[in-house]
C-alpha positions as CSV (number, residue, x, y, z in Angstrom):
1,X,109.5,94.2,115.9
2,X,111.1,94.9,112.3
3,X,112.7,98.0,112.6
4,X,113.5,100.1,109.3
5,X,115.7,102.9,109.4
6,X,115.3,103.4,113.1
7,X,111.6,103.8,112.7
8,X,110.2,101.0,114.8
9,X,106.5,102.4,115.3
10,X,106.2,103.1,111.8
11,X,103.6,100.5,110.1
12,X,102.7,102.0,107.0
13,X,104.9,104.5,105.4
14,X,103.9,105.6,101.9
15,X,105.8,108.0,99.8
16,X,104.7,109.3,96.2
17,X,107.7,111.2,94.4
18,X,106.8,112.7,91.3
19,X,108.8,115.0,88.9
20,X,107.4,117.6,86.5
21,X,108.0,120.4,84.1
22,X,108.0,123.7,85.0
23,X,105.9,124.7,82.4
24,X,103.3,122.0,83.1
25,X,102.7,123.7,86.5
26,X,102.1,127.0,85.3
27,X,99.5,126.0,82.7
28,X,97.4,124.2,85.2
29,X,98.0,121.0,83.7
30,X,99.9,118.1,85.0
31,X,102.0,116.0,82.7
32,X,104.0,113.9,85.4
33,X,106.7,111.4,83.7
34,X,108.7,109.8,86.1
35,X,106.3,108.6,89.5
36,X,107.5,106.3,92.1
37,X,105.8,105.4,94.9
38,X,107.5,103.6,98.0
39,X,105.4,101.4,100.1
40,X,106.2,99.7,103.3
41,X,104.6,97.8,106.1
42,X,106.9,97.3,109.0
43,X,104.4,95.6,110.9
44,X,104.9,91.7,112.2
45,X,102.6,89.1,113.2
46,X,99.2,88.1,113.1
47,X,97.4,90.5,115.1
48,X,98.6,93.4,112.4
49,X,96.9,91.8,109.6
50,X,95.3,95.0,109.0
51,X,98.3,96.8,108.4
52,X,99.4,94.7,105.5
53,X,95.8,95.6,104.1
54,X,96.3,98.9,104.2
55,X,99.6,98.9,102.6
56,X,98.3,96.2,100.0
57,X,95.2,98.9,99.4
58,X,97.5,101.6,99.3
59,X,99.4,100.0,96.2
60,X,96.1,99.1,94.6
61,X,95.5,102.9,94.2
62,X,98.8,103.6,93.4
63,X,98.7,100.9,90.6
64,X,95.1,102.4,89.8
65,X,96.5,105.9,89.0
66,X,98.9,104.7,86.3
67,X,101.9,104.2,88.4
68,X,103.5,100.5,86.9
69,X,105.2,97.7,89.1
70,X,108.5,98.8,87.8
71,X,107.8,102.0,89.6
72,X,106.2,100.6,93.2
73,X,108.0,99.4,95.5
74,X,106.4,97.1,97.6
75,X,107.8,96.2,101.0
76,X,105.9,93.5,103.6
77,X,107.3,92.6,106.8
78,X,105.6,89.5,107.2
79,X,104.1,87.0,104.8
80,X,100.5,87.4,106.2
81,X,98.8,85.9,102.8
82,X,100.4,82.2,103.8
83,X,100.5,82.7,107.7
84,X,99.0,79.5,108.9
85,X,96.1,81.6,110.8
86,X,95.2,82.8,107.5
87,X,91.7,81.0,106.4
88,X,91.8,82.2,103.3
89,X,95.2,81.2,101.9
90,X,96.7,82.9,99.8
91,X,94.6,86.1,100.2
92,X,94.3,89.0,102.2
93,X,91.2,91.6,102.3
94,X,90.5,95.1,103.3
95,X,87.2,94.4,105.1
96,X,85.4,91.6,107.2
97,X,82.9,90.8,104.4
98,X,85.7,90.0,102.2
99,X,84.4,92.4,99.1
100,X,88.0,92.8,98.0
101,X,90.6,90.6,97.5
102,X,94.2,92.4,97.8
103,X,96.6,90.1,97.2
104,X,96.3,88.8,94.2
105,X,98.6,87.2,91.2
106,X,99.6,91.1,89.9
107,X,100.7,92.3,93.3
108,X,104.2,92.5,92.9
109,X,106.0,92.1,96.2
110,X,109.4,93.5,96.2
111,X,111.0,93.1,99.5
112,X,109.6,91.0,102.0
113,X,110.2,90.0,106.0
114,X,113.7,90.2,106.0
115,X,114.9,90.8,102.9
């Protein structure tokens, strides 16, 4: 098992840090400048497919909410999209009916399996 800071069990870690002005607080209004958002999936092998889902949905939203790639970092422990059990090459989805693909050519992996 990958192992990431001495966190072993940990298979989806997601952290959101945003800054702010103190006057943007008070008036009830949010004018955030500077969000990052830290994704990783520390999850190997097949049978956790579903963890790199959830990370891969996680930075869907993130990327949905205005956050850009030079802002997410992405981090997969195993490649799951080309894993030779994968049917679908290439893709990975959030759901048996396959309604939504979420790896696609704008996910923008930053560290992956042992990198």
């Amino acid at each position: 098992m990958v192992s990431i800071s001495g966190l072993p069990h940990l298979w989806l870690f997601i952290l959101l840090i945003t800054t702010s002005t103190r006057n943007s607080l008070c008036a009830g209004t949010s004018r955030h400048t500077n969000n990052w958002a830290v994704i990783v999936d520390t999850s190997v092998f097949w049978f956790n497919y579903r963890h790199v889902a959830n990370a891969l949905s996680m930075y869907r939203v993130v990327k949905s909410l205005g956050i850009p790639d030079s802002q997410i970092i992405l981090m997969l422990a195993e490649d799951i999209p080309c894993n030779d059990r994968n049917f679908y090459k290439g893709e990975v989805f959030n759901n048996a009916k396959r309604n939504l693909e979420l790896y696609g050519e704008d996910v923008e992996v930053d560290y992956r399996g042992s990198e």
